[in-house]
C-alpha positions as CSV (number, residue, x, y, z in Angstrom):
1,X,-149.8,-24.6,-219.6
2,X,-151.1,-24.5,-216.0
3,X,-153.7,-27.0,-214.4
4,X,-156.1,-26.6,-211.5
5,X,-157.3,-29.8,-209.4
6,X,-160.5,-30.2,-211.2
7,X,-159.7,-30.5,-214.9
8,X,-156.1,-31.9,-214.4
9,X,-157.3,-34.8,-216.4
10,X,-158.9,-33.4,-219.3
11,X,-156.1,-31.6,-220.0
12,X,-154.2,-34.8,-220.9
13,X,-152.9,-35.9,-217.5
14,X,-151.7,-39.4,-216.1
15,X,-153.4,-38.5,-212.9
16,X,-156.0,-35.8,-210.4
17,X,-153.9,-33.6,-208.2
18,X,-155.5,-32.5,-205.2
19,X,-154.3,-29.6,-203.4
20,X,-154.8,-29.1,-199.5
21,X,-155.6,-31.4,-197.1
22,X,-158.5,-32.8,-195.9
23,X,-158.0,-33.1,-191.6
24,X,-159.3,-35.5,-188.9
25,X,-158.4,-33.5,-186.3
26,X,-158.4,-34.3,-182.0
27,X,-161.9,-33.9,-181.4
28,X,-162.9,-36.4,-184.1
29,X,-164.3,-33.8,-186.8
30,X,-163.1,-34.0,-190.4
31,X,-162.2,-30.7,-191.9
32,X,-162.2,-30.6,-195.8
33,X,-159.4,-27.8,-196.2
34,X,-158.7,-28.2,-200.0
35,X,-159.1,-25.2,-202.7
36,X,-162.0,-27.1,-204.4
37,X,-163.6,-29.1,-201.8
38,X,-166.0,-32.2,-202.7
39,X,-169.2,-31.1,-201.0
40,X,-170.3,-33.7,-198.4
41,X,-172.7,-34.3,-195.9
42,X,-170.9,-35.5,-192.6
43,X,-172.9,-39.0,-191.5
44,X,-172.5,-38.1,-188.1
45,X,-172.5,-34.6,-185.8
46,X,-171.2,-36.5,-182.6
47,X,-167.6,-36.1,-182.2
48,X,-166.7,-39.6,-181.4
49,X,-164.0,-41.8,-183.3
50,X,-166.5,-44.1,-185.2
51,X,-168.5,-41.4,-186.2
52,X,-165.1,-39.3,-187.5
53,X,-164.5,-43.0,-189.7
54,X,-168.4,-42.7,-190.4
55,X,-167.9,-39.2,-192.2
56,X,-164.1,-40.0,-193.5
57,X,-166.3,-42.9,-195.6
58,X,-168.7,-40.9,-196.9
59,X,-165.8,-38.5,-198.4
60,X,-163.9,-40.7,-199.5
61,X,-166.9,-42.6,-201.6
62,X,-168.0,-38.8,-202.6
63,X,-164.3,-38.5,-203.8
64,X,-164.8,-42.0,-205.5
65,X,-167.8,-40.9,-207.4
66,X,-166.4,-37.9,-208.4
67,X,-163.3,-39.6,-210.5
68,X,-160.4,-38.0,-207.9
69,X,-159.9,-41.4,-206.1
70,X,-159.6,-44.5,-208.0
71,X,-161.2,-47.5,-206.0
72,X,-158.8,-49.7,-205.3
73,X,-160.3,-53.2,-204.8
74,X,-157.8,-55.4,-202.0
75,X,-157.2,-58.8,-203.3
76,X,-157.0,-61.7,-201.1
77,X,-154.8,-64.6,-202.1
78,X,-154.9,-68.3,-200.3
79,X,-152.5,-71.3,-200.5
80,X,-152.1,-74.2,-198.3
81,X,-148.7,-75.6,-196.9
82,X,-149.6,-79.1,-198.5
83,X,-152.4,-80.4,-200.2
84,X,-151.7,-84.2,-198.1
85,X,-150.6,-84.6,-194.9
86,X,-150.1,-88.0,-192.8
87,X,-149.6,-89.2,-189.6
88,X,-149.8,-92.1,-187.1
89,X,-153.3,-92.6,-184.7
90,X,-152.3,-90.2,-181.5
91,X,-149.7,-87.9,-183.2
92,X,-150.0,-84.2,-183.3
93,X,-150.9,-82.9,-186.8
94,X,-151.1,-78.9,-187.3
95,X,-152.6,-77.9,-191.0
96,X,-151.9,-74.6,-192.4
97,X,-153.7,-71.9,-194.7
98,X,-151.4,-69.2,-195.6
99,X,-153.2,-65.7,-196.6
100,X,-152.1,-62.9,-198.0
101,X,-154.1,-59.6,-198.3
102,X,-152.7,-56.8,-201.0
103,X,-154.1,-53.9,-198.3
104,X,-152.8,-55.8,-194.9
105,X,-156.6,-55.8,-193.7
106,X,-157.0,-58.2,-190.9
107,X,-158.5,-61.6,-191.8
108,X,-160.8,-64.2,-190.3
109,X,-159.9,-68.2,-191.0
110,X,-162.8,-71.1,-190.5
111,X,-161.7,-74.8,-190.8
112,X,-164.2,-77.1,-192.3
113,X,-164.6,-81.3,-192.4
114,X,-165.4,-82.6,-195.6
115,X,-166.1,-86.2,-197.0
116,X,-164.5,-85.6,-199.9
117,X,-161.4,-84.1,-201.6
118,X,-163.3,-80.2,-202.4
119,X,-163.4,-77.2,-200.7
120,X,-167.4,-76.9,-200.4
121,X,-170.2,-78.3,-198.9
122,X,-168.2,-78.9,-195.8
123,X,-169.3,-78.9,-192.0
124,X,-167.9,-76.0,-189.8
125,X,-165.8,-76.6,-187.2
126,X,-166.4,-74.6,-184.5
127,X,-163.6,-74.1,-182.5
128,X,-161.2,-73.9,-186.0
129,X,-160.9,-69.9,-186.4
130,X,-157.1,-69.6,-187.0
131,X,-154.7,-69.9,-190.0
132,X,-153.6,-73.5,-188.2
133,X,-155.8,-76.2,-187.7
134,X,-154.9,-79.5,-185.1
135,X,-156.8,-81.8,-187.3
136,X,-158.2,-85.1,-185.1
137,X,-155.8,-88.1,-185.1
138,X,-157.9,-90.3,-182.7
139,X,-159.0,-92.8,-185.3
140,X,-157.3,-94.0,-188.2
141,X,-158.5,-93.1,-191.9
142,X,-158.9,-90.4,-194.4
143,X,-160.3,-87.2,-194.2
144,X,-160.2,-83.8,-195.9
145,X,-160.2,-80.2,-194.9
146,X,-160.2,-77.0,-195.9
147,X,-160.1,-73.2,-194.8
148,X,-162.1,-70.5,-195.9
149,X,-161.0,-66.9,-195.5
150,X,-162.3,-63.7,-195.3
151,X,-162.8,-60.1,-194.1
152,X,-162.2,-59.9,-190.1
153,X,-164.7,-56.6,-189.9
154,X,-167.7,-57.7,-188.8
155,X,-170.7,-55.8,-190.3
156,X,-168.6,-53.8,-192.8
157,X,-169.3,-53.8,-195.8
158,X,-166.8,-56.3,-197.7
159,X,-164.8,-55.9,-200.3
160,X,-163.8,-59.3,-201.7
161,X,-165.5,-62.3,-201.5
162,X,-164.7,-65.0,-199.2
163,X,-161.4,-67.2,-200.1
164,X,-161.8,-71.4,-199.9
165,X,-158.2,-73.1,-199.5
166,X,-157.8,-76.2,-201.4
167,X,-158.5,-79.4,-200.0
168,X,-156.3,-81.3,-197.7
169,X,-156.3,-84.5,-197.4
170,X,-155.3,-86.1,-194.1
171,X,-154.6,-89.9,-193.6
172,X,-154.3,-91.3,-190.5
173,X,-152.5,-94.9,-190.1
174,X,-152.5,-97.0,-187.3
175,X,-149.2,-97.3,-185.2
């Protein structure tokens, strides 16, 4: 019994083949060179780059919506090195968020202050953008961070939520 690329999967099968190629060629412009092409309607006409990633979007959500792509949806996973960290007034103290994205997107980090031992309601710190964190040792006490993580796209639409570490406490002790 033979198949063709649109009714592979009514016939019973695990899975869509698609035959041909679709092509994004030197000049930008996306070719759709497959026996039963998904009709779309380029986004663009320049032949630029981001307009070429433009129009490859719009296929690839028309081959979405048409059941011959599965979406896959990234997942983000966060940890912390350790959840309590000391160290004397003056010393250096580096906390850590590790992050791990199933689709190797890049990520963006934000540290935040807290008063307490959760991973909300926290004040930004401003110059905190990076999976490490040189928490403030000038004084001693307690105090708690956390990192949240997400998309590093700016403007793109995102496709998980944003990721809070867990709270770290810090304790600082007088020499």
């Amino acid at each position: 019994m033979g198949y063709n690329t649109k009714n592979y999967r009514e016939q019973g099968g695990e899975k869509t083949v698609i035959g041909g190629e679709v092509i994004l060629a030197a000049d930008c412009i996306i070719t759709d060179e497959r026996p039963c092409p998904i009709p779309y309607i380029p986004a663009s006409g320049a032949s630029t780059a981001a307009n070429a990633v433009k129009d490859l979007n719009v296929l690839i959500d028309n081959l979405k919506t048409a059941g011959l792509v599965e979406p896959m949806v990234p997942t983000l996973e966060v940890a912390i090195a350790k959840a309590e960290e000391a160290a004397l007034v003056g010393e250096t103290l580096v906390l850590e968020v590790q992050a791990d994205v199933s689709d190797g997107r890049e990520l963006a980090y934000q540290w935040y202050a807290n008063t307490g031992a959760t991973n909300t309601g926290g004040t930004l710190i401003s110059e905190a953008t990076g999976a490490t964190y040189a928490a403030p040792t000038a004084s001693a006490g307690t105090s708690y961070y956390y990192c949240v993580v997400s998309e590093a796209t700016a403007g793109a639409t995102k496709a998980f939520s944003d990721v809070s570490s867990e709270a770290i406490t810090v304790t600082v002790n007088e020499a």
